[in-house]
C-alpha positions in Angstrom: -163.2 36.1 -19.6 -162.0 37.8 -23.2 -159.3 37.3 -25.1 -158.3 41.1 -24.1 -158.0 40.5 -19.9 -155.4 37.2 -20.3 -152.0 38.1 -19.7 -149.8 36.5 -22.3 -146.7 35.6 -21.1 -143.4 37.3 -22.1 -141.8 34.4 -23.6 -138.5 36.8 -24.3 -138.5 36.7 -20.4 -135.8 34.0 -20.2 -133.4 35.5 -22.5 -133.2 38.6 -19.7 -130.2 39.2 -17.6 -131.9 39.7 -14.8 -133.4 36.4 -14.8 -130.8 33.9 -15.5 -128.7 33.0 -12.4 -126.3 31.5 -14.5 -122.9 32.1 -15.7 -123.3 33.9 -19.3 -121.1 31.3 -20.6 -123.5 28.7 -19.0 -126.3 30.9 -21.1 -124.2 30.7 -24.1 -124.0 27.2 -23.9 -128.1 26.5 -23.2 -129.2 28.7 -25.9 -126.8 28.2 -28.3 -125.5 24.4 -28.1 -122.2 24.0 -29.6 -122.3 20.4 -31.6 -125.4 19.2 -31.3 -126.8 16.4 -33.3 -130.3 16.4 -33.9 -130.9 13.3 -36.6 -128.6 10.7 -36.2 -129.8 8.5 -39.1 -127.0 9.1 -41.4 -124.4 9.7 -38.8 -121.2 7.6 -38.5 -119.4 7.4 -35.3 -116.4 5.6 -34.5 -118.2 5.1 -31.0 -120.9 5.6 -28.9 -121.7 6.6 -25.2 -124.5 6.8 -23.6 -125.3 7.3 -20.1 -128.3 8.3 -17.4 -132.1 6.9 -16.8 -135.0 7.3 -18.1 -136.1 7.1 -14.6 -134.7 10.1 -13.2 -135.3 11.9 -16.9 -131.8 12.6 -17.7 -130.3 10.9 -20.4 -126.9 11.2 -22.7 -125.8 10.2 -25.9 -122.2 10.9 -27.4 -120.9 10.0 -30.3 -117.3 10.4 -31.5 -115.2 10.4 -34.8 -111.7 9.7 -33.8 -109.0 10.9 -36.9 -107.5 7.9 -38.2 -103.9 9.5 -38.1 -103.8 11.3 -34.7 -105.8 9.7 -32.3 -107.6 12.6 -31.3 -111.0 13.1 -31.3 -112.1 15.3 -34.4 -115.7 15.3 -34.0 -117.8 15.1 -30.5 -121.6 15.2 -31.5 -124.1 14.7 -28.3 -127.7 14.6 -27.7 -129.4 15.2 -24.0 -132.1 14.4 -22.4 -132.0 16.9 -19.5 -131.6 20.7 -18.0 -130.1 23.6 -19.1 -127.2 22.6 -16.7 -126.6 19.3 -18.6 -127.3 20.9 -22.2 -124.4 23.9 -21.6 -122.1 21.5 -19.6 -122.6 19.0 -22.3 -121.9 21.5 -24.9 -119.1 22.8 -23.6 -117.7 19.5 -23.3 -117.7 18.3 -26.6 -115.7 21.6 -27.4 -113.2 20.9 -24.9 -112.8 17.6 -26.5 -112.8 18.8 -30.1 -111.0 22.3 -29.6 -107.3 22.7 -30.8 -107.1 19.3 -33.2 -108.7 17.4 -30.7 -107.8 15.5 -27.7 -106.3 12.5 -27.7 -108.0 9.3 -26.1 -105.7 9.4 -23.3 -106.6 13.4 -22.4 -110.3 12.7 -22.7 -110.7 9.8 -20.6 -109.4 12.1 -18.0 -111.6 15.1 -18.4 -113.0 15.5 -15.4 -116.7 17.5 -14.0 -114.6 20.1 -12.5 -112.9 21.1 -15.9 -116.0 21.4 -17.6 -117.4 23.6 -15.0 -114.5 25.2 -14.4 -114.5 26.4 -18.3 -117.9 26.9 -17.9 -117.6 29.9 -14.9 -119.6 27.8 -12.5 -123.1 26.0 -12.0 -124.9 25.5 -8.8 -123.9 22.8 -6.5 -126.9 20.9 -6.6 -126.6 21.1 -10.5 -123.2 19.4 -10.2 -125.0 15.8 -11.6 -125.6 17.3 -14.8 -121.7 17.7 -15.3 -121.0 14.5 -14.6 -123.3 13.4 -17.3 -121.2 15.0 -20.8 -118.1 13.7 -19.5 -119.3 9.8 -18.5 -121.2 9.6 -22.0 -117.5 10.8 -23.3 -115.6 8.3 -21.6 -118.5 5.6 -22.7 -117.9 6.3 -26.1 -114.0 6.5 -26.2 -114.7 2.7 -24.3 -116.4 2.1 -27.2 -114.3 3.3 -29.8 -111.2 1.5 -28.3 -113.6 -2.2 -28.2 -114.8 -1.8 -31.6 -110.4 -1.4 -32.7 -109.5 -4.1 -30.7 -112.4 -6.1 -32.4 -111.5 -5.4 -36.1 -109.2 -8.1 -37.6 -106.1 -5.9 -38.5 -105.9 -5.6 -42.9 
């Protein structure tokens, strides 16, 4: 067989509409990950969560900067392991938890699943796991955050 008689694969093919039977902020999300740390060598976070198995193949990492003076969280930076469900879900989170100066610790611990895919317009039912995952790797890290304070001897 030549070169000439393959069929090539449209890779474009998964940007279509008619393909995706997501939501398009669900697409949004996937293709265009909001927060997203890819190296994090030189990154300083004031805590860490990660959750999942290498077992199953999903796996989450958050880490959070918490603004010294408010309490909120000013930065949510996350790393995944997993589908397209858990990479917009996750993304989508850590704007939800960095949006509008931030929540605070409090708010955060009690993002739920349903929030996320509420904002998110929806994923399938059997896809539901993968929003758990972004919001236990959250509440990990707050955890985290809050042992590391109570371990530092006050100045």
């Amino acid at each position: 067989m030549n070169n000439q008689s393959k069929k090539i694969p449209d890779v474009g093919a998964c940007n279509q509409q008619a393909d995706w039977l997501y939501s398009e902020v669900v697409r949004d999300h996937f293709f265009n990950p909001r927060n997203l740390l890819t190296n994090e060598a030189d990154y300083v976070a004031d805590g860490i969560g990660i959750v999942g198995s290498p077992a199953c193949g999903d796996m989450m990492v958050v880490w959070i900067k918490i603004d010294p003076i408010t309490k909120r969280i000013a930065e949510c930076k996350w790393r995944t392991f997993g589908c397209a469900s858990a990479i917009a879900s996750t993304s989508m989170m850590s704007v939800m938890a960095t949006e509008n100066g931030g929540l605070s610790l409090k708010q955060a611990k009690r993002l739920t699943p349903e929030a996320i895919l509420d904002r998110l317009g929806g994923l399938p039912d059997r896809k539901y796991h993968c929003s758990v995952l972004g919001h236990q790797a959250l509440h990990e890290a707050i955890v985290d955050y809050e042992n590391n304070q109570s371990a530092s001897p006050e100045l």
